[in-house]
N, C-alpha and C positions, 0 to 999 in steps of 0.2 A: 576599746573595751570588748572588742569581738573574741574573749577567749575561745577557747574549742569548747563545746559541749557533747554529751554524750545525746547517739538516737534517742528519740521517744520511747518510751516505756509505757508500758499500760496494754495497750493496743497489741493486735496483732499483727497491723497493718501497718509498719511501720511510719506511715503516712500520716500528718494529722490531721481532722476531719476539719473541714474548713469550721466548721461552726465553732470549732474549741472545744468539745465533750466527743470526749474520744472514745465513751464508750456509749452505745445507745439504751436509751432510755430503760430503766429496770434491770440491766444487764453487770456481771459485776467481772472483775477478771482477776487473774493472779497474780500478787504483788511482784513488781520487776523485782529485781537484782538490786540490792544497793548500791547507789551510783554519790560518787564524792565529790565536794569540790574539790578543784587546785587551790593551792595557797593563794596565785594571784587573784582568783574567781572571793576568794574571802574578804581577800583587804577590798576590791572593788565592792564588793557589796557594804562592809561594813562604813566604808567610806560614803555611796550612796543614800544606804537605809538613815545613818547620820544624818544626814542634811534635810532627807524627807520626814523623819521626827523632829530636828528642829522647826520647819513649816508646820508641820500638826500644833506644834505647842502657840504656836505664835496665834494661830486661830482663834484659842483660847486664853491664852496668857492675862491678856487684859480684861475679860467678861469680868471676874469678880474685885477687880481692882477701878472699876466706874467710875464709882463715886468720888475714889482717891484723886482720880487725873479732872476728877470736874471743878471738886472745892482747890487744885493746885493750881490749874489751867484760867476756871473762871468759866465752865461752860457752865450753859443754864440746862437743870435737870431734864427740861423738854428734848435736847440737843444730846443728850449724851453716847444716844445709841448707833450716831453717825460715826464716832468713836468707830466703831464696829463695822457699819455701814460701807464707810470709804473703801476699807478697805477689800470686803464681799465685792464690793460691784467692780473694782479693778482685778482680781483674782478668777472670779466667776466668769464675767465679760470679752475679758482678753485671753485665756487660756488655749484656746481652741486657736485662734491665729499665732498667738508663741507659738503653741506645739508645728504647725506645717511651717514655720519660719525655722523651725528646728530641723524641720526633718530637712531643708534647703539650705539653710547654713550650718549646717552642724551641731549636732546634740551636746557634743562636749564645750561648741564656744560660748551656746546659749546657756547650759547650766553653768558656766564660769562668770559668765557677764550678771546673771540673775544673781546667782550666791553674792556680787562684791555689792549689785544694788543694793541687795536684802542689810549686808551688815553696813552699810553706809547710812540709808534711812534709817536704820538701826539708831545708828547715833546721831542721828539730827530727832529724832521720836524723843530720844532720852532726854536729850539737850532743849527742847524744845521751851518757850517760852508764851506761845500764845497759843489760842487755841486751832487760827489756820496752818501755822507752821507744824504742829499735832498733826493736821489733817493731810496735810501734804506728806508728813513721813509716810501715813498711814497707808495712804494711794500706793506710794512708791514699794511699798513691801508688798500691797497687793500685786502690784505689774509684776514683783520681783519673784512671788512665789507662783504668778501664772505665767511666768518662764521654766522657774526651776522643776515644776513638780513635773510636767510632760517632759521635758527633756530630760531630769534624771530618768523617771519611769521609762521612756526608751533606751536611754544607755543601759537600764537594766535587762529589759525582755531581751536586748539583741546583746547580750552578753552570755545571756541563758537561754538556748533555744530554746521551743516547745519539749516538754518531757521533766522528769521530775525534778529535774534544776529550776526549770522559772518558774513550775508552781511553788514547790518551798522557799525561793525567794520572792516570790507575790504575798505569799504567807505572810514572813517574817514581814513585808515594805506594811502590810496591812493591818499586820497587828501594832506595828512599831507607830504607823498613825497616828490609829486609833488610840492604843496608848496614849501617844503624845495629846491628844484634846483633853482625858482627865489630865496628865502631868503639867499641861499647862494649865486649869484650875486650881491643881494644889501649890504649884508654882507660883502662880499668881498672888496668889493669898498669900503666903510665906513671907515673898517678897516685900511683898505689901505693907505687913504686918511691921517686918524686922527692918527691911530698910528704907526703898520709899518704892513704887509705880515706875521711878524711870528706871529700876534695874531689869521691868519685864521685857524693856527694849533693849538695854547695854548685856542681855544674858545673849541675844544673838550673834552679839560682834566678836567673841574670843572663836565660836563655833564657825562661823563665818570665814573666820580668817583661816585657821587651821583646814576647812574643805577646800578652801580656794588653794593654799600655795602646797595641798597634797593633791590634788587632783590631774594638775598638768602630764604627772609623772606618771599616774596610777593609770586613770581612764584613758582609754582608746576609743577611736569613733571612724567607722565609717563612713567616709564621704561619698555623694550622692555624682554617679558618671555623668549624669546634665543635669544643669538646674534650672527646672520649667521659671514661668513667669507666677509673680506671686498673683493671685485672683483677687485682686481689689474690690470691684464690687460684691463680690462673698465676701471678703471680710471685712466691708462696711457692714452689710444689710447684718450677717451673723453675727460682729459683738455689739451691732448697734439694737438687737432684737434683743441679746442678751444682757446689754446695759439696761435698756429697760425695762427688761421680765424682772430681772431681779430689785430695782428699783418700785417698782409698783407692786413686790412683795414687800421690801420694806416700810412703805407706806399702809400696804396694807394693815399690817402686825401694828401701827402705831396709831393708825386714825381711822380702822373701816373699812371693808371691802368696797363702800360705794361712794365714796368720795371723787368728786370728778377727777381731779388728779390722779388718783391711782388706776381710776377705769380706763383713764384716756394711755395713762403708761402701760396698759398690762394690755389693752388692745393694740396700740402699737408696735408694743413688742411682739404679739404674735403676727403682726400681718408682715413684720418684717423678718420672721422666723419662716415664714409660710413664701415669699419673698426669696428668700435665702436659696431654699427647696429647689425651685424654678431657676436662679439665677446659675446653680450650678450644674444644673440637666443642660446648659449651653455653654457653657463657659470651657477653653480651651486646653486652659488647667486649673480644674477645680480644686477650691482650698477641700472639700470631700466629695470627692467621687460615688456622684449617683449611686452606683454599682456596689458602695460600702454598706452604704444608706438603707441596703436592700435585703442585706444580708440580716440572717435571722441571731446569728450570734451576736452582731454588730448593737440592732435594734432592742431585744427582747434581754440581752446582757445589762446594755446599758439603761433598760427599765426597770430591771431586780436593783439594779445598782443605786438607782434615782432613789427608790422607795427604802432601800437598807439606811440611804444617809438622810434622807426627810425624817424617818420616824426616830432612829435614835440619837440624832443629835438635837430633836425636839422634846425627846422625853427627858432626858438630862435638863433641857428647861423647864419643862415643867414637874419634876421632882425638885429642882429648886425652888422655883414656887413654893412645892408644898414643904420644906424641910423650912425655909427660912419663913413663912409666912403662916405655915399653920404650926411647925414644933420648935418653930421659933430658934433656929438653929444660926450662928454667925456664916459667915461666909467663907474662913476657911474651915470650920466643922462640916460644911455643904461641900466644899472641895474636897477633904478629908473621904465622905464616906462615899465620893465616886471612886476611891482607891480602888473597893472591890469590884466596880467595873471595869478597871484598865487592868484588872487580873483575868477577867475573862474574855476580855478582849484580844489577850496574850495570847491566852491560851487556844481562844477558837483559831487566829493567826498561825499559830503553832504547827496544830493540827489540819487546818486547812489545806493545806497543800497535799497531804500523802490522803484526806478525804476526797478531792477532786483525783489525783490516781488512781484511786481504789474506786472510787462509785462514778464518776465523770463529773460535770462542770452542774449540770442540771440537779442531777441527785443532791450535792452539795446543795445550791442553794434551794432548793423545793426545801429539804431537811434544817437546814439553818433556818433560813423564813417561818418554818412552822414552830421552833423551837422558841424564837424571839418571841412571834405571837404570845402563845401560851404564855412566856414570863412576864409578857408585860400584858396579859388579859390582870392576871393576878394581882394588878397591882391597882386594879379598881376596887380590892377590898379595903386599901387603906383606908386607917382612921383617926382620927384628930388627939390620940396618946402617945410617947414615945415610946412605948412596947414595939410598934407595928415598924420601927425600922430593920426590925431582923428582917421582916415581909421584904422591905422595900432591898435591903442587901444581900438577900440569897436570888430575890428576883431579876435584879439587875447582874448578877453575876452571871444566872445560868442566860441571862438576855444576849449579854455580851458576847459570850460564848457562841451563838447561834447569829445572831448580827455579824460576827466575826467570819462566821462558816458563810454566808450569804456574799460579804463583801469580796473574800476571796474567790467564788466562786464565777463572780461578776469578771471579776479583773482579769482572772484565764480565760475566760467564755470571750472577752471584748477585745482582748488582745492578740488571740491565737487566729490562724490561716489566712493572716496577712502577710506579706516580706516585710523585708527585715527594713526596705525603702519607705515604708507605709506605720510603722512600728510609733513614730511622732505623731502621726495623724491617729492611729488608734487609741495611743495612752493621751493624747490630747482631748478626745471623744469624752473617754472614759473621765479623764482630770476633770473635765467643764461638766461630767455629771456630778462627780462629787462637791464639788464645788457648789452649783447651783442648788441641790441637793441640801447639804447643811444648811445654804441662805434662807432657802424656802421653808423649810422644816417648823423653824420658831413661830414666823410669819402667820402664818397657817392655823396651828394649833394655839395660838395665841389669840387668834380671835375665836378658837372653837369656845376654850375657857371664858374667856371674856366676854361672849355672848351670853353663857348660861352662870358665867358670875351679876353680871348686869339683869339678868332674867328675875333673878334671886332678889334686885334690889338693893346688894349690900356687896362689902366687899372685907367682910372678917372672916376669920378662919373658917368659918363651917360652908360658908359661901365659895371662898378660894380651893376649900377641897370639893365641895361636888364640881364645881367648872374645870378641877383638872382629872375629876373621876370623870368627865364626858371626855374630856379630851385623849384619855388614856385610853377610852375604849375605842373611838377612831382609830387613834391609833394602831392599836393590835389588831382593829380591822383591816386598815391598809398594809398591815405587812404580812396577814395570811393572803389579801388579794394579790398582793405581788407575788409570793410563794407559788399558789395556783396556776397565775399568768404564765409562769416562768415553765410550772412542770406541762401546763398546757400548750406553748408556743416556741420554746426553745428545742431547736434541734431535734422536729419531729422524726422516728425510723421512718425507711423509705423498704420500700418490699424485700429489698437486699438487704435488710439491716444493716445499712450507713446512712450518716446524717445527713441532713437540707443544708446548705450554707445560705 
């Protein structure tokens, strides 16, 4: 998939700033030249962005069809959200070791071997009859999309060098996502509705099948002229910190921050995260190189990135809350009117790419970041009549938009002035933020609501909306702090006006 790309564009310096923000800070330059794909650069991407929309949907697919696979299945409503669960902690967990097993066996075998996982489990999900055969599908599409999504995402960057190729296809991969988590809500519902819950698993086997037997032909890959030793203790201590960060989120969001259970996983997790750190300042060939680790693009990217997919894929939970619980909306009328979010999610995608050319990778997301805020400060006026969904669908639309301008901003900034050898291990970085990211999100703001719904005493409509008016305005806090972070730490000028890496 190595086609030719054109130089970098933006710049004057033909060279790209190791940080990814090519242009420095407040600094703006003159639009390149318009630069085109090849035909082949097309079908590869359109082939790629495919598979990584199918993954988006699947994330979601199932949230509004629960209850369907619970009373079909036989799980008890306490239990349902492992539904979801299994699959977060295999996807989240494991991502980061796929990705550098990608980058050492090959990005094209491991997105092949993922994709045939993803539609196998597929139809053992669908076919499913109890409820651990359920959960075992579930696993197995997690491992399957914490192959495929790092190893696509590097078959893309090194297809499009740095320069206005792989930002417009970060763009589109970004918005196309994003997209995919409302389409798999409305999907889900649809599904649900007209036929039964096992179609939101048997919908990825036709898509499945078709990536797989187009792929071989399409995609090219780079193989790596030696292949170091895989770093085993890193990647015990790192998805075994990340099996349980994310686990004692989800424990958290369902029983309490202070549950001994969840304390004892969420401290575990960090000492083996912290663990990790160490083990790889020694280690021969580290699953991440210290020397990544350090990098300002690397770290302060993939913190814009952390805080762009905690808060809006948590606010999507909790305007569920409020649509079905305070205006009493069904669940796919609750999928229905995230429509107008995956419109602006389009379109921040869209534009993203030629906004990180135009302003750099920082400007982008500082500008995104503060846009999201704002939409979703506004959405603490909501109020318990259905007037106020106009509020709630112009605000998430312009949210989208800016959320969208944020996430792509991340994904250029976390993946550029690395090789093209290192390309797995950076979109793996970046894949296990997003990842961990959505897990975390719900978790989190779930107990913010649920602290000041229980504060309240009660748990009817006017109780459910102030708990998600506290939680909304967290919310928009953390993502002007991210915003700030990002224009503060990323890619400071250096007296030469060029970036820090």
């Amino acid at each position: 998939m190595s086609a030719p790309s054109p130089a970098p564009s933006a710049a004057t310096d033909p060279t790209p700033a190791p940080s990814g923000d090519r242009v420095p800070a407040g600094e703006c330059v003159p639009a390149a030249p318009a630069v085109r794909m090849t035909g082949r650069q097309k079908l590869v991407l359109t082939l790629l962005l495919g598979a990584q929309f199918m993954i988006a949907v699947d994330f979601s697919i199932l949230n509004v069809a629960l209850p369907a696979v619970g009373q079909g299945l036989g799980f008890p409503l306490s239990r349902l959200q492992w539904i979801a669960t299994a699959f977060a902690l295999a996807a989240a967990g494991f991502t980061l070791l796929f990705g550098r097993i990608a980058d050492l066996v090959g990005r094209k075998r491991m997105f092949l071997v993922g994709m045939t996982v993803l539609g196998l489990s597929s139809v053992l999900g669908g076919l499913a009859t109890s409820p651990g055969v359920l959960l075992v599908a579930r696993v197995l599409q997690g491992l399957a999309t914490a192959a495929v999504t790092p190893a696509g995402l590097a078959l893309l960057t090194t297809a499009f060098k740095e320069g206005p190729l792989r930002e417009r296809a970060l763009g589109l991969n970004g918005a196309l996502m994003s997209a995919g988590f409302t389409a798999g809500a409305v999907l889900g519902g649809l599904l649900t509705d007209l036929l039964s819950w096992r179609w939101a698993f048997f919908v990825n086997v036709p898509v499945a099948a078709l990536v797989v037997a187009l792929a071989p032909s399409v995609v090219t890959d780079a193989r790596p002229a030696r292949r170091p030793r895989l770093d085993v203790p890193g990647a015990v201590t790192v998805t075994g910190g990340l099996l349980l960060l994310v686990y004692g989120l989800t424990r958290a969001g369902e029983s309490g921050w202070t549950g001994p259970v969840t304390l004892a996983a969420l401290l575990a997790g960090a000492a083996l995260l912290v663990t990790f750190r160490f083990v790889e300042a020694r280690a021969a060939a580290p699953l991440v190189p210290v020397r990544v680790l350090r990098r300002h693009s690397v770290v302060w990217g993939n913190t814009a990135g952390l805080i762009a997919f905690v808060t809006e894929t948590s606010l999507v939970f909790l305007l569920t809350l409020y649509l079905q619980e305070v205006l009493g909306y069904s669940p796919l009328a609750t999928g229905l009117a995230f429509g107008v979010l995956g419109v602006g999610t389009v379109l921040g995608g869209a534009f993203g790419g030629r906004a990180v050319g135009r302003f750099g990778s920082r400007a982008t997301i500082v500008g995104g970041g503060i846009v999201q805020a704002v939409a979703t400060l506004s959405l603490v006026a909501l109020g318990s009549t259905g007037g106020w969904i106009a509020l709630l669908l112009v605000a998430t639309f312009v949210g989208g938009i800016g959320n969208m301008l944020m996430i792509v901003g991340f994904m250029v900034t976390a993946t550029s002035g690395l090789p093209d050898e290192e390309q797995g291990l950076a979109t793996g970085l970046a894949t296990m933020t997003q990842q961990v990211g959505i897990t975390m999100g719900i978790p989190v703001m779930s107990a913010i609501a649920t602290a000041r719904i229980s504060a309240l005493g009660g748990s009817g409509p006017e109780a459910v909306l102030s708990g998600v008016a506290v939680a909304i305005l967290v919310n928009a806090a953390l993502v002007l702090a991210g915003a700030l972070l990002a224009g503060a730490f990323l890619a400071p000028r250096r007296p030469g006006g060029t970036s820090r890496p």
